[in-house]
C-alpha positions as CSV (number, residue, x, y, z in Angstrom):
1,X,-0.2,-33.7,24.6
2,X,-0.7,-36.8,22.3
3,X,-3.2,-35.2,20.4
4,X,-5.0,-31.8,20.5
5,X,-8.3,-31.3,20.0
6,X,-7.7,-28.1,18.8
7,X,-4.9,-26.5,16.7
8,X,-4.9,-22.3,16.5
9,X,-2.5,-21.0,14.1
10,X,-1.0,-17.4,13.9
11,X,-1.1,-15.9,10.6
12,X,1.8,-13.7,9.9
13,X,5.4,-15.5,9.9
14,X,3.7,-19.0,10.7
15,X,0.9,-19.1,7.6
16,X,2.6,-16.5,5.4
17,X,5.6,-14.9,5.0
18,X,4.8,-11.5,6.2
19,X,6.7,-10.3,8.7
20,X,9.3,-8.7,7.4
21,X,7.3,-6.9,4.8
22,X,5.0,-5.5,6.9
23,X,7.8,-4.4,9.5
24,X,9.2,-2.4,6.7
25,X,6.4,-1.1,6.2
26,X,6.3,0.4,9.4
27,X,9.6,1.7,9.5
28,X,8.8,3.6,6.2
29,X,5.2,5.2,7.7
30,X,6.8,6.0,10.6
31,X,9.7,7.7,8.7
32,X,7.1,10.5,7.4
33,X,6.6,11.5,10.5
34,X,9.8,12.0,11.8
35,X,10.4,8.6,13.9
36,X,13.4,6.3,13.3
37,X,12.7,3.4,13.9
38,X,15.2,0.6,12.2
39,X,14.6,-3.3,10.7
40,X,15.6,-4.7,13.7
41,X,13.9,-2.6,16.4
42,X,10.5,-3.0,14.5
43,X,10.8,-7.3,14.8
44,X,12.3,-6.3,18.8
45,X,9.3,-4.6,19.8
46,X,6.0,-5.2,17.3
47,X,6.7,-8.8,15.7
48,X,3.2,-10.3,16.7
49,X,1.9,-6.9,18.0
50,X,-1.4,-5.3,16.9
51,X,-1.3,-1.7,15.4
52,X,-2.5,-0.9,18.6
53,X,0.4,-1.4,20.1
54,X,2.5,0.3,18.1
55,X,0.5,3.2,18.6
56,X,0.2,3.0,22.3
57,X,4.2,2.4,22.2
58,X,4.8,5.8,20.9
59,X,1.8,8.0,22.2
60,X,3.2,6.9,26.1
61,X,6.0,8.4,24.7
62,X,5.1,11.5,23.6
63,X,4.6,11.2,19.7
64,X,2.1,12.4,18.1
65,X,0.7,9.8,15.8
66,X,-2.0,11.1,13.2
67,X,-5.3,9.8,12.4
68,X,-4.0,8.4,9.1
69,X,-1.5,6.5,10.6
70,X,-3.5,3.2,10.5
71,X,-4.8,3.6,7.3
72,X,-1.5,4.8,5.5
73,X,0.3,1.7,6.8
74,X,-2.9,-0.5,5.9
75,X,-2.2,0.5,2.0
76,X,1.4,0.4,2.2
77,X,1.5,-3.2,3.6
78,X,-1.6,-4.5,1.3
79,X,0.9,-2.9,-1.9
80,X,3.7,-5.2,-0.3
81,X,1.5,-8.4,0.2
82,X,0.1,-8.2,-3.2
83,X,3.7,-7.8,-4.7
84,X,5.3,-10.2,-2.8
85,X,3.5,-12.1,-0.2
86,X,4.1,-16.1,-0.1
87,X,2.9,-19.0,1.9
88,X,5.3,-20.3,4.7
89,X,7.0,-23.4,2.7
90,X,5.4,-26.5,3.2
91,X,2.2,-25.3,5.3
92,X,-0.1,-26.1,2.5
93,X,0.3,-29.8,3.1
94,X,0.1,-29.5,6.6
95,X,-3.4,-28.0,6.3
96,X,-4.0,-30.0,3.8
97,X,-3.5,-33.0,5.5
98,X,-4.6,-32.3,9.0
99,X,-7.9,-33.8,10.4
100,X,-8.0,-31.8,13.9
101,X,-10.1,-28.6,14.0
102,X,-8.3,-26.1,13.4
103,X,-8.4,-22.1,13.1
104,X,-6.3,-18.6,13.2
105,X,-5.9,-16.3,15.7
106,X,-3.8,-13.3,14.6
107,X,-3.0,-9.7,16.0
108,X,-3.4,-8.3,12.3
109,X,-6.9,-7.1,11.6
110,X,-9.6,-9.2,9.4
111,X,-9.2,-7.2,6.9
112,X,-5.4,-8.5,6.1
113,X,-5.8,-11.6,7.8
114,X,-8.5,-12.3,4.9
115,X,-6.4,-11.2,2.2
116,X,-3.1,-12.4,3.2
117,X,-4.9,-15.7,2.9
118,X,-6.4,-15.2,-0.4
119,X,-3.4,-14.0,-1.5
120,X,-1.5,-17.2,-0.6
121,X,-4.3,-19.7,-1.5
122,X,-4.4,-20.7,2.2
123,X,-8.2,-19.2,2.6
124,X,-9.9,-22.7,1.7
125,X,-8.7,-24.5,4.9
126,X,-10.1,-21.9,7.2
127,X,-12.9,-20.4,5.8
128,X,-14.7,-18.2,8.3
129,X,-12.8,-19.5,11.4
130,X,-10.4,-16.5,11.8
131,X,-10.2,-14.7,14.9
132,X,-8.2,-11.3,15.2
133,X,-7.4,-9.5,18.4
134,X,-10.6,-6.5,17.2
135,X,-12.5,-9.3,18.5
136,X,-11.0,-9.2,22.2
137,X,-10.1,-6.5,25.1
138,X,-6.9,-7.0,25.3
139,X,-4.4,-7.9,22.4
140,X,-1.1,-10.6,23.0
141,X,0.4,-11.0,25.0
142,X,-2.8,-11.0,27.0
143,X,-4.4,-14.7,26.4
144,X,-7.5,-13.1,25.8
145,X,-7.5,-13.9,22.1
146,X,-6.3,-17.8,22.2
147,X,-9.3,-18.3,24.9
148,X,-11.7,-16.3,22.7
149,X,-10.9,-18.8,19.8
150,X,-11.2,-21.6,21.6
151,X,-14.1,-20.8,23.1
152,X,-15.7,-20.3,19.7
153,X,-14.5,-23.1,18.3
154,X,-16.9,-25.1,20.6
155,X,-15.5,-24.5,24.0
156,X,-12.5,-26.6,23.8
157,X,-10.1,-27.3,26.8
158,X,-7.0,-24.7,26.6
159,X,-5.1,-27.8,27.6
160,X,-6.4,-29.6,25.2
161,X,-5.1,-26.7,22.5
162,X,-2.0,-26.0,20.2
163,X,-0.7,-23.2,19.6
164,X,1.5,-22.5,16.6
165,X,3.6,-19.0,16.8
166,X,6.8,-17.0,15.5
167,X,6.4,-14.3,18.2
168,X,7.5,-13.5,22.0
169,X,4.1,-11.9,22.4
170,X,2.2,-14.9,21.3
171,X,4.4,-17.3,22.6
172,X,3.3,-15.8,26.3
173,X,-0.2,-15.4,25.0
174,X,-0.9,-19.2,24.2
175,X,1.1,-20.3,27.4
176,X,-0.9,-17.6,29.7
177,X,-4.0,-19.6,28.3
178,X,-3.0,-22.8,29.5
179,X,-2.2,-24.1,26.1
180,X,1.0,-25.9,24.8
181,X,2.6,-23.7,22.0
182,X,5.2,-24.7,19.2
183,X,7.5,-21.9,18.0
184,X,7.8,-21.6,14.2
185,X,10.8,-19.9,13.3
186,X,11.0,-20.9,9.8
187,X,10.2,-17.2,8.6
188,X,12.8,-14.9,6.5
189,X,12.6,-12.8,9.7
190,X,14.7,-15.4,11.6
191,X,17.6,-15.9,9.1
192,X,19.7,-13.6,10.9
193,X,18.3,-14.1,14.8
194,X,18.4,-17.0,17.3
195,X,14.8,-17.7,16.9
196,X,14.9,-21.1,18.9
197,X,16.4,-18.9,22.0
198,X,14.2,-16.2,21.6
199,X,11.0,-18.4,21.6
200,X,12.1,-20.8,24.3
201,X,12.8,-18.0,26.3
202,X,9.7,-16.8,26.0
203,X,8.3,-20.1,26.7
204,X,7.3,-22.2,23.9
205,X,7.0,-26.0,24.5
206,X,8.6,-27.0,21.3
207,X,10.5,-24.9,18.4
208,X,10.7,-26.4,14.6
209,X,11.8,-24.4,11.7
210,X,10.7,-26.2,8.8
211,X,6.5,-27.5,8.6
212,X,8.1,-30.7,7.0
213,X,8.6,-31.8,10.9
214,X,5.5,-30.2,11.6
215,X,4.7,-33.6,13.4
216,X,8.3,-35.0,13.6
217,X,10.1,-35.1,17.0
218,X,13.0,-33.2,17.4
219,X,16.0,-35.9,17.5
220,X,17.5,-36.5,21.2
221,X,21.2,-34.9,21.9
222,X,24.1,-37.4,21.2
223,X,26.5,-37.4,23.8
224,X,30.4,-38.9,23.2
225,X,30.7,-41.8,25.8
226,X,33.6,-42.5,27.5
């Protein structure tokens, strides 16, 4: 791909530093009703996973999960992201800067998608083009959301479409699309993991960790010659 005609962004750990607040978050709702779930496990199994998910997760498995659940962890991670929610380093200018249409597609709802970009002063380069998996069937790592986007942002050829992700989920979401996807693993949530396994193992076409290289290539392995 020489140059996309569309570029789809997730929103948490690839626009805004979020996912390790809201993962705590999690840990901490889940606490209150008696289920242990630790730092790590929480990135394992829900980093780019709806609320859906995680409530699927623990209903096949016998938990009771009450009606609040969703609403509790709503306020609890809206506290966090108003305390301490930043933009990724460096994405400004890269939205800034970029001419190709481009839009989010996030597992969060649009309620926090919204505010995690007002928060962050990111809103201005998407406006209304935000695209959340309420809006789809079937969640990532279905592709059902990355085709959903691009069909709204005028039908545009999955092959002809970037994705940008941080997860597993949504690394095999944009590739069961058809699309090419970059892994972003310049989140705090990969200071301690092998993010540039994780995500090539999962798939993704390309891996960068800082948006400086956003559209640098990654240099070529040297080799000692004999």
């Amino acid at each position: 791909m020489i140059r996309p005609d569309l570029i789809i962004f997730d929103c948490d750990g690839v626009l805004v530093d979020s996912e390790m607040l809201s993962c705590r978050c999690l840990t901490e709702v889940l606490a209150t009703y008696g289920i242990n779930l630790g730092l790590d496990q929480a990135l394992d199994l829900f980093l780019g996973r709806s609320t859906s998910a995680v409530l699927e997760h623990y209903r096949a498995l016998g938990h009771t999960i009450p009606e609040q659940f969703s609403a509790e962890l709503g306020a609890g991670v809206r506290t966090a992201f108003v305390s301490a929610l930043r933009p990724i380093e460096g994405v400004g200018a890269v939205l800034k800067d970029l001419q190709i249409p481009h839009c989010v597609a996030s597992s969060s709802d649009i309620i926090r998608v919204s505010l995690s970009l007002s928060l962050t002063g990111l809103a201005r380069h998407f406006e209304t083009r935000l695209y959340t998996s309420q809006m789809v069937k079937h969640g990532k790592p279905a592709p059902d959301l990355f085709l959903y986007a691009a069909e709204r942002m005028g039908g545009v050829d999955p092959r002809r479409t970037l994705v940008i992700e941080d997860s597993v989920s949504g690394v095999r979401a944009g590739k069961a699309a058809g699309m090419t996807v970059w892994g972003f693993v310049g989140g705090s949530h990969y200071r301690s993991r092998d993010g540039k396994a994780i995500l090539l193992k999962a798939g993704a076409d390309r891996i960068f960790a800082r948006m400086a290289d956003f559209w640098s290539s990654e240099p070529e392995p040297t080799h000692d010659r004999v």
